[in-house]
N, C-alpha and C positions, 0 to 999 in steps of 0.2 A: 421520210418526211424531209421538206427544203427548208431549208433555213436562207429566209430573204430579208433584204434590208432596204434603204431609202436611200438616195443621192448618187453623187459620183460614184462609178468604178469603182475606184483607187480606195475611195472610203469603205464603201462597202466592203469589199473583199479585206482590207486592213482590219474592221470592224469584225467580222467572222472568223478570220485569223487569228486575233485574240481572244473572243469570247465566244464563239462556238463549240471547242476542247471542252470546257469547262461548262459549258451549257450541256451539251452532250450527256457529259458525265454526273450532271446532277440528274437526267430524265433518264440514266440507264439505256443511253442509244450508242451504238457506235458511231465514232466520228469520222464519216467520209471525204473523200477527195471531191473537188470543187467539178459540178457542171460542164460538161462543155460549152461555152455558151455561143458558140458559132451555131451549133447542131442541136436545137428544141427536140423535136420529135424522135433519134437517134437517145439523146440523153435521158429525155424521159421512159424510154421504151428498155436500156438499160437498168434504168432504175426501179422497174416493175420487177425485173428479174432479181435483183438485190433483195436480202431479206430488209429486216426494219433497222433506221439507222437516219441521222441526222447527215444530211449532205447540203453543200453550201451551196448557192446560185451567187456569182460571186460579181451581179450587177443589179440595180435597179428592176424589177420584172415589167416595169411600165415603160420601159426604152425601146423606143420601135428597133425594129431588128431588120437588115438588109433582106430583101425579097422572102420576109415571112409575116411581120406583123411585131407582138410582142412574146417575151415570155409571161405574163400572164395568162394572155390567151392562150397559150402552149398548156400551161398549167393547170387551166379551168379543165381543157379539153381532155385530158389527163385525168382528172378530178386528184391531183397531186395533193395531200394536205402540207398547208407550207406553217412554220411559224415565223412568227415579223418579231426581226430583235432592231431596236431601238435606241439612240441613245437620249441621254438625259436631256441633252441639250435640245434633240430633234421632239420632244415633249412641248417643250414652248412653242409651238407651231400649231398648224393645222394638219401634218402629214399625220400623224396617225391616223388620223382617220379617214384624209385622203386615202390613203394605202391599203386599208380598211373597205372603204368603198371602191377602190379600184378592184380587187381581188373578188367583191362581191359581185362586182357590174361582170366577170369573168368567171363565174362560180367555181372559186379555186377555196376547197375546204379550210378554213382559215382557225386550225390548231390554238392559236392566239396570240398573244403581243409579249413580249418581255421587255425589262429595263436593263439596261447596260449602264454603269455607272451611275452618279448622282444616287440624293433622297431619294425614298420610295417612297410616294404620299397615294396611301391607298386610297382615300378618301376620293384625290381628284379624280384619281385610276375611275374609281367605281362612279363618278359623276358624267366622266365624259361616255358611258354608255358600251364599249366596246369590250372584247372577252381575253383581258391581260390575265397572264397566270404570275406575274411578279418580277421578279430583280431576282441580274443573277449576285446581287448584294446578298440575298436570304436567298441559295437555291435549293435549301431543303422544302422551302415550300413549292418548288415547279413540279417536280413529278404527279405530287396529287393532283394539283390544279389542273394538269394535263390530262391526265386519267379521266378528271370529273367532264372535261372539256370534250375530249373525246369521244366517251359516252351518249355524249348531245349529241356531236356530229352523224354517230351510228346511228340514230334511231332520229335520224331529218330524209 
């Protein structure tokens, strides 16, 4: 599974760096070394061979990419399932669900959303429509949520 994020580079990968480890190891994945990300179809093709295990994409997926396109499309075409970690701050926004629908317009299997830092307001979580399994604030609760999540995605 990829673990992707939103914005700059530098944030992203900063952003994974810290909460990935730790994300990982509440969902019982191993935590792998970051993407190539000159090389989409090398690194995904890689990663088929890998067993199962949280590996970071350590850019934006919706960044066009020199004489390829993006790593979404890489990733649809892959049918990769990725999860979108988030921070609290990038909540206040529209990108969730840009990111959301970017990944959907690419049919890249979308595992679900997590929180990284700040409150966790289920409430809004569950109002704006999209498939969050939680904060890694509370990450005894990501594994089930993953599981039930996953589930879905088997049987679509």
């Amino acid at each position: 599974m990829v673990l992707v994020g939103a914005g700059a580079a530098a944030a992203v990968a900063a952003l994974q760096a810290e909460a990935g480890p730790p994300l990982a190891l509440a969902l019982g994945l191993p935590w792998g070394n970051p993407l190539a990300i000159e090389q989409p179809p090398q690194s995904l093709a890689s990663l088929a061979e890998q067993g199962p295990g949280l590996v970071p994409l350590p850019l934006d997926p919706g960044l066009v990419l020199q004489g390829f396109g993006h790593w979404a499309e890489a990733l649809g075409a892959w049918r990769q399932p990725v999860l979108l970690l988030l921070t609290a701050e990038q909540l206040q926004t529209g990108l969730p669900a840009a990111m959301a629908a970017l990944l959907a317009q690419w049919q890249v299997p979308l595992a679900g959303l997590v929180q990284a830092g700040g409150p966790w307001q289920p409430d809004l979580r569950r109002g704006d429509g999209l498939p969050w399994l939680g904060t890694l604030e509370e990450p005894f609760d990501l594994a089930p949520a993953l599981a039930l999540r996953w589930e879905l995605l088997l049987s679509r």
